[in-house]
N, C-alpha and C positions, 0 to 999 in steps of 0.2 A: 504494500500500500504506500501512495506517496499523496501527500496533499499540500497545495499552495493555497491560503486563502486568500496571497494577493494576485489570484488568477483572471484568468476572461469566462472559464465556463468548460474547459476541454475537458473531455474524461478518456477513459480506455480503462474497462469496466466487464470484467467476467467472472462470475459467481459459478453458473453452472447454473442459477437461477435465473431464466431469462426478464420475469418481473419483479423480483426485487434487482436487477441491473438496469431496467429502464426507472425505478425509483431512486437510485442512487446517480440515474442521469440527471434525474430531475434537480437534484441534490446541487449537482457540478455546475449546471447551465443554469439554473435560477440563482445558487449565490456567489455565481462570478466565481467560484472553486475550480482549482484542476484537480485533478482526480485521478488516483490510479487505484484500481484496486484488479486484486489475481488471486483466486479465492478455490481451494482444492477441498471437499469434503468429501462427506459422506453420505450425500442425497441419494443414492441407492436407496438408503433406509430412510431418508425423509431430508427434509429440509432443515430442521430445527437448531442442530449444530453449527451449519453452515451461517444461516441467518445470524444467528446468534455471536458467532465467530466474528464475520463481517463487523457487527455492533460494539463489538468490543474493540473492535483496532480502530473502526475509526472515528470513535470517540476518545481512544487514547492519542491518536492522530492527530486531533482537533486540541485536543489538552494541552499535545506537544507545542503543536504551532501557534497555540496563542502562548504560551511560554508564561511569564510573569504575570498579562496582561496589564499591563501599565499604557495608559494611553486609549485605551480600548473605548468604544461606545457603551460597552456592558449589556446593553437591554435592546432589545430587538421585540419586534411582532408582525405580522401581516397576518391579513383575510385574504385570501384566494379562491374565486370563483372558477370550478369547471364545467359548463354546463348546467346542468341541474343540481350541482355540486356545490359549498362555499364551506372551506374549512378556514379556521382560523389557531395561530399560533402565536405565544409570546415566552420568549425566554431572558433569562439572566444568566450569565457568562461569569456568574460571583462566585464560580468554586463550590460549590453545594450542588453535589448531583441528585435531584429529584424530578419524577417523572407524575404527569397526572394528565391522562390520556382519556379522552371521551371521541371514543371512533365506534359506532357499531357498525360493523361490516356484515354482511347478511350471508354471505355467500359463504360456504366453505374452504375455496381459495379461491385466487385469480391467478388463472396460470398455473404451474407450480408452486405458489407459493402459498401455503394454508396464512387464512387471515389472522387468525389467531396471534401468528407472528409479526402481523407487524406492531400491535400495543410493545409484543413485546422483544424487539429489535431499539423502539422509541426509548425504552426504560432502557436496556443494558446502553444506547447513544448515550442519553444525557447522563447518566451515571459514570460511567468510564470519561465523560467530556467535562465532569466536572459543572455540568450547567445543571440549573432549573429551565425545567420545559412543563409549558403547559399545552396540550395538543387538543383541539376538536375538532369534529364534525359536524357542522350545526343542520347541512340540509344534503339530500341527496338520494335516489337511487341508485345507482350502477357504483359497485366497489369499485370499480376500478377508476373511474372520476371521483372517488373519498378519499382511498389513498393517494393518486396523483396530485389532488390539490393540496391534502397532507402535506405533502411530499415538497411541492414545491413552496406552500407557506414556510414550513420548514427551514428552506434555502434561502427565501426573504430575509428571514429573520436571523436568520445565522450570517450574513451578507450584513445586515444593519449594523449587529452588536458586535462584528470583529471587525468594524473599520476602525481605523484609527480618527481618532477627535483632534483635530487640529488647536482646538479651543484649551484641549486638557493634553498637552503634551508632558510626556515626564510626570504625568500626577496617577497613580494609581485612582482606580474608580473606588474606593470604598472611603468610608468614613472613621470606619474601623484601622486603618492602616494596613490591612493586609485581606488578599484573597484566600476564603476558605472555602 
């Protein structure tokens, strides 16, 4: 896995799961991220390690490359509409990995990919990344316009809170003195 988040959006992205690889495009191209991820499991027997694999690097990925975070936006959010679709997300980059996901997805999977997994790919991201995420779905039919919009609010928001603040250079974002 490599990731730039001072990128344009490039990926090159294989799972072995072909829809959770186009939600990790979404990921690259909506928050201006490059993206590499090369992902070997053991979907033979299901997807669940794989997924979960994935979540864990590159949330440690995202940890890495915000580094100190000094300078940072810190807080991000976006509403993204797909279609029938409008999910909304808002996180903090404060070093507290928590997750609190309201997605109901209907379907069993989309694709290869069982739904069930992506609550929880969300929680092993922001916990490995070190962020509070807060993720929903507010409207929608078709899974796969829920997690896509997901997916891309997601990258909004993660695009917002790790730009750097011109305003606050050199100043850590907390008030506390330190990220936790």
């Amino acid at each position: 896995m490599h990731i730039d988040l001072d990128g344009s959006g490039i990926s090159e992205i294989f799972t072995g799961i072909r829809f959770l690889d186009h939600m990790l495009e979404q990921i690259a191209r909506h928050g201006r991220i490059d993206l590499t991820v090369e992902a070997q499991g053991d979907i033979d027997v299901d997807a669940h390690h794989t997924v979960e694999d994935v979540g864990l690097c590159l949330g440690r990925a995202l940890d890495a490359a915000l580094g100190d975070r000094v300078g940072i936006t810190r807080m991000g959010h976006a509403i993204v509409p797909l279609d029938e679709a409008l999910a909304m997300v808002a996180i903090d980059l404060g070093g507290r990995g928590y997750a609190m996901i309201d997605a109901k997805l209907n379907t069993p999977s989309i694709g290869a990919l069982p739904t069930e997994l992506v609550p929880h790919f969300l929680e092993t991201l922001a916990r490995e990344a070190r962020m509070t995420l807060h993720a929903s779905v507010k409207s929608g039919a078709n899974d796969h316009h829920k997690a896509e919009a997901l997916f891309k609010a997601l990258a909004r928001a993660l695009d917002q809170a790790s730009r750097i603040d011109p305003r606050a250079e050199g100043v850590l974002p907390s008030t506390k003195g330190v990220i936790d």
